[in-house]
C-alpha positions in Angstrom: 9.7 44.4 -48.7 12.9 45.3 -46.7 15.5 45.0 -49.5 19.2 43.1 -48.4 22.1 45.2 -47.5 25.3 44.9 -48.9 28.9 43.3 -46.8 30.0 46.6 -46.6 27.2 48.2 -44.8 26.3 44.8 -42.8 29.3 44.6 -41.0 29.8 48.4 -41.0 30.1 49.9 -37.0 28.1 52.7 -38.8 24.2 52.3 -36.6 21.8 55.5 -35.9 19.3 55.2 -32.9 16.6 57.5 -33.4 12.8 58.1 -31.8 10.1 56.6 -34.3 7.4 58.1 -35.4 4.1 56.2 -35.4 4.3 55.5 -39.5 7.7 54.1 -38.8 6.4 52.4 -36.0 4.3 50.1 -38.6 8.0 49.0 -40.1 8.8 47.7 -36.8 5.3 46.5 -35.9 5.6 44.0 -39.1 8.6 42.3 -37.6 6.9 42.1 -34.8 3.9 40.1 -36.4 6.9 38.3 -38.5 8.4 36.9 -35.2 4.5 35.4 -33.9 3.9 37.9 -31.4 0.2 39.0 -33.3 0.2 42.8 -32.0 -3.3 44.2 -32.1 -3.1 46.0 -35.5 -4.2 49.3 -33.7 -1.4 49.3 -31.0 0.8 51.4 -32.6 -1.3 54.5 -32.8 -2.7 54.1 -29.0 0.7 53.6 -27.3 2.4 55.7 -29.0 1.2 58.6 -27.7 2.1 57.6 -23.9 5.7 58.5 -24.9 6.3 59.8 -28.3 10.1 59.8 -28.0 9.9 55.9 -26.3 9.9 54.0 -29.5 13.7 53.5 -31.2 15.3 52.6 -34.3 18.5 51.4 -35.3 19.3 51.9 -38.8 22.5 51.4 -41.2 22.7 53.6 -44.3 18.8 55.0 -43.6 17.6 51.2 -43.5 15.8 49.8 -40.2 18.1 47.1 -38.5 16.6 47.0 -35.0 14.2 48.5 -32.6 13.3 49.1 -29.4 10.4 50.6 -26.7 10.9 52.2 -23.6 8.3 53.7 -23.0 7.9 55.6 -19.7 4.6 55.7 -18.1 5.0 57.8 -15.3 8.1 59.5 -13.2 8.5 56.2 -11.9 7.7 53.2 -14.0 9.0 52.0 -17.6 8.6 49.4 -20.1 10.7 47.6 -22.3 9.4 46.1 -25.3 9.8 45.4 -29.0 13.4 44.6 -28.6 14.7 43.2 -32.3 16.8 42.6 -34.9 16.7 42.1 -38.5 16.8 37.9 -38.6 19.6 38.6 -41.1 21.8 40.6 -39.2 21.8 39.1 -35.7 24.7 38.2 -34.2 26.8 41.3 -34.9 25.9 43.3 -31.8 23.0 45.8 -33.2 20.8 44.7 -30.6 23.3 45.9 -27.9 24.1 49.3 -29.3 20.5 50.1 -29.9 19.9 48.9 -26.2 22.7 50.9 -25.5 21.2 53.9 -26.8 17.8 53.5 -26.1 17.7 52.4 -22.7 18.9 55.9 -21.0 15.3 57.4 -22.2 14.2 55.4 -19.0 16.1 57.2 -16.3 16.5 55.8 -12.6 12.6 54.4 -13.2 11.9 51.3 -12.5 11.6 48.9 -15.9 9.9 45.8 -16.7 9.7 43.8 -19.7 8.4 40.8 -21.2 11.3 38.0 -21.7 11.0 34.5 -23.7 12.8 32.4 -21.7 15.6 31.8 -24.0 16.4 35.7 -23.5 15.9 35.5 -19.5 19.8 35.1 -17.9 20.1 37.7 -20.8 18.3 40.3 -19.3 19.3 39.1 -16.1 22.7 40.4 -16.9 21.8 44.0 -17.7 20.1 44.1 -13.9 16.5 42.5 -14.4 14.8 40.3 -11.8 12.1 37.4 -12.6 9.1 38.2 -11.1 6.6 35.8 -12.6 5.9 33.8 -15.5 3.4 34.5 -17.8 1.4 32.3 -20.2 -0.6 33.0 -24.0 -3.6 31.1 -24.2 -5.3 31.0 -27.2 -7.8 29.1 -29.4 -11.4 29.0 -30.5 -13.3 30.4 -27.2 -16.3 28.0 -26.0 -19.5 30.8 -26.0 -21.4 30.1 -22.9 -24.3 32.4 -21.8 -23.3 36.1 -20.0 -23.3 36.8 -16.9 -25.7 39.7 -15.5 -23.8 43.0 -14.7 -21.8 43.1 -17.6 -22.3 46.4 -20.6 -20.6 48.0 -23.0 -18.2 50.5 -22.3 -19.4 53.9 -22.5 -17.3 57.2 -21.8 -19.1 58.0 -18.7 -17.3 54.9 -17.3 -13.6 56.2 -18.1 -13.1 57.8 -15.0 -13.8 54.4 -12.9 -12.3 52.1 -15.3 -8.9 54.1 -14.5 -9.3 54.2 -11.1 -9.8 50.6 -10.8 -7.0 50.0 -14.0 -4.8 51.8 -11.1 -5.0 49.6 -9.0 -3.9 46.5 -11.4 -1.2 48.3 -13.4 2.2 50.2 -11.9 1.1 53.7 -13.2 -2.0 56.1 -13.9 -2.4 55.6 -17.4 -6.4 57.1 -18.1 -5.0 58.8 -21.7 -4.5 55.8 -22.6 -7.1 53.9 -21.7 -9.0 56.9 -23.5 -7.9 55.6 -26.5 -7.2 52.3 -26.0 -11.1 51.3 -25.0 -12.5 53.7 -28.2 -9.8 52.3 -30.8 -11.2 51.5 -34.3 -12.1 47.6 -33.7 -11.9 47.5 -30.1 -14.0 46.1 -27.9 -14.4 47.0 -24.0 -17.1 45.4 -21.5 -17.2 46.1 -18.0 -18.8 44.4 -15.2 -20.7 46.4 -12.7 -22.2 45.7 -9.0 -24.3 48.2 -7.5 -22.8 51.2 -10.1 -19.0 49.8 -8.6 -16.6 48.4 -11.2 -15.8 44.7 -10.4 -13.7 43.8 -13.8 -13.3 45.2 -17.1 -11.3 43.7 -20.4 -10.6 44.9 -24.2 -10.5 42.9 -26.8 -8.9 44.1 -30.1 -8.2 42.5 -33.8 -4.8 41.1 -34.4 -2.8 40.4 -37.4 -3.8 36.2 -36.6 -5.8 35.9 -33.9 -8.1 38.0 -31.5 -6.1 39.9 -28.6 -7.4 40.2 -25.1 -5.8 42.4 -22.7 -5.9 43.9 -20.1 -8.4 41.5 -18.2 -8.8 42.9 -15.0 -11.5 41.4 -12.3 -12.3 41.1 -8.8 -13.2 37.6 -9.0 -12.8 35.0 -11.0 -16.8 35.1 -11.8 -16.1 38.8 -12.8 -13.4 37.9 -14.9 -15.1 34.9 -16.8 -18.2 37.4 -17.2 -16.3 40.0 -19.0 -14.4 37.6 -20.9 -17.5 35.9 -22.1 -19.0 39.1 -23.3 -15.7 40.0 -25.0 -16.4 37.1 -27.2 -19.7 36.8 -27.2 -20.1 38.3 -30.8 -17.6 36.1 -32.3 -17.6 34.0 -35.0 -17.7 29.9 -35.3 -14.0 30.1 -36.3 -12.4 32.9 -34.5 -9.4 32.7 -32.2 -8.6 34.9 -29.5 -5.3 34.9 -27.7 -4.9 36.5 -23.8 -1.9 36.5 -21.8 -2.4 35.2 -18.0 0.1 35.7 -15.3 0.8 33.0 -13.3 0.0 35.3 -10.1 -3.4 34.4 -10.7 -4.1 30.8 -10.8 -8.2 31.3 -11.7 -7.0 32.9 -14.8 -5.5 29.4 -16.5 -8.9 27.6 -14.7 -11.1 29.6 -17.0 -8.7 29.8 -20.0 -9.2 26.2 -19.7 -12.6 26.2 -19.1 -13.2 27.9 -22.1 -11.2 25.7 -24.1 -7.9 28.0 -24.8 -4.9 25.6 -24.8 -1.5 27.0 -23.9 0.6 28.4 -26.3 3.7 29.8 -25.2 5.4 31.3 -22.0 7.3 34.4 -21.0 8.5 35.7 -18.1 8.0 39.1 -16.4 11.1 41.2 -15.1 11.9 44.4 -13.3 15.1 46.2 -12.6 13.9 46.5 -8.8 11.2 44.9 -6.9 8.1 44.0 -8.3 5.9 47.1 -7.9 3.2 46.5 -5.6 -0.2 46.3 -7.7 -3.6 44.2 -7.1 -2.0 40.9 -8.8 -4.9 38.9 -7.8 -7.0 40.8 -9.9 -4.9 40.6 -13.0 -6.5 37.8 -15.1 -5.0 39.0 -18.4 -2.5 41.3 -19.4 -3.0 44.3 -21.9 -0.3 43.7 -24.2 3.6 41.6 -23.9 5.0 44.2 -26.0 4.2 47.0 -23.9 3.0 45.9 -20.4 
């Protein structure tokens, strides 16, 4: 339990910004969870990696008071993610300094991020341009028989899920993906026609629900086939949660169709153009938190 600190300290100009480590990471990953956004409990340890020195904290007297990603994917692309402050010391302009500190790590790449809407003329301040909205749907999903062409994940496949991950996402990212379709509790299906990739998705434990991200698919028929496998195993109760840009207007058809209700929106930004990916084939993304 993060213990109180005292009016001297609080209102102290005194803040450190420091790279994280992945067990520090956790601290920060709980506030995450604390503020509704259900991380996948095994994100930490996957992204982490991408960019060891990415993932900031701002501390007072050795005691975490704010955080911050920016995590650089390539020489040319960054994300911005996990920006936050202690509920109890907001207001007092940590969130600024840490940005302040942090944000340099990204260079002149281009940067996107994740933004509630309340936050959006915020970010639009610092230089960041809407680009699209996004939407969480979530709920029990309906099971409905899977389609044909869909298996497991094997890592044979890694070299073609990249490629075609390429494609949907602004940067090369198959270490990643290494990890991220082999974590403990994940779950990857892929949909194949005539040995080409047509869609692939993840889906992963969270601290509430079920996350599912990325989604990726030709066609909407590859995308509800890999969904349905993703959940096929299920149980009665379980929720799963999935993150649909509205670039892709098949993606809220079968959210719907599946019976996933809306939950809340966000919006996507970049500090330049939007970088020029396959949006049609984005059904879902991999994660708000780090793109």
């Amino acid at each position: 339990m993060t213990r109180p600190l005292d009016e001297t300290v609080r209102t102290s100009d005194v803040l450190t910004v420091s790279s994280a480590s992945p067990k520090e990471w956790q601290h920060i990953a709980a506030w995450a969870a604390t503020e509704g956004w259900n991380p996948g409990t095994g994100d930490v340890e996957c992204f982490h990696p991408t960019d060891p020195a990415g993932f900031f904290i701002g501390s007072i007297a050795d005691e975490p008071v704010s955080a911050i990603s920016v995590v650089n994917y390539s020489d040319d692309y960054a994300f911005l993610g996990y920006y936050l402050v202690r509920p109890d010391l907001r207001g007092q302009g940590l969130g600024l300094k840490t940005w302040r500190a942090a944000f340099p790590h990204a260079g002149d790449r281009l940067v996107g991020l994740d933004a509630v809407p309340a936050q959006q003329d915020n970010y639009q301040r610092s230089g960041f341009v809407p680009a699209y909205g996004t939407v969480r749907y979530g709920g029990v999903p309906r099971k409905v028989d899977v389609g044909s062409g869909v298996v497991p994940a094997a890592p044979g496949h890694l070299d073609a899920i990249a490629a075609y991950d390429r494609h949907c996402f602004p940067a090369e990212r198959r270490d990643f993906l290494a990890r991220w379709l082999t974590a403990p509790g994940h779950t990857a299906r892929l949909r194949l026609r005539d040995g080409t990739v047509t869609g692939y998705g993840v889906i992963r434990p969270g601290l509430d629900t079920f996350r599912i991200g990325p989604l990726f698919a030709d066609t909407p028929e590859d995308a509800a086939a890999v969904l349905d496998a993703l959940t096929a195993d299920l149980g009665p109760s379980d929720e799963v949660a999935v993150d649909m840009p509205d670039t892709q207007p098949a993606a809220a058809a079968l959210a719907t169709e599946r019976g996933l209700t809306p939950q809340f929106p966000t919006v996507r930004m970049y500090t330049g153009p939007a970088p020029d990916i396959r949006a049609d084939r984005v059904f879902g993304i991999t994660t708000l938190e780090l793109g």
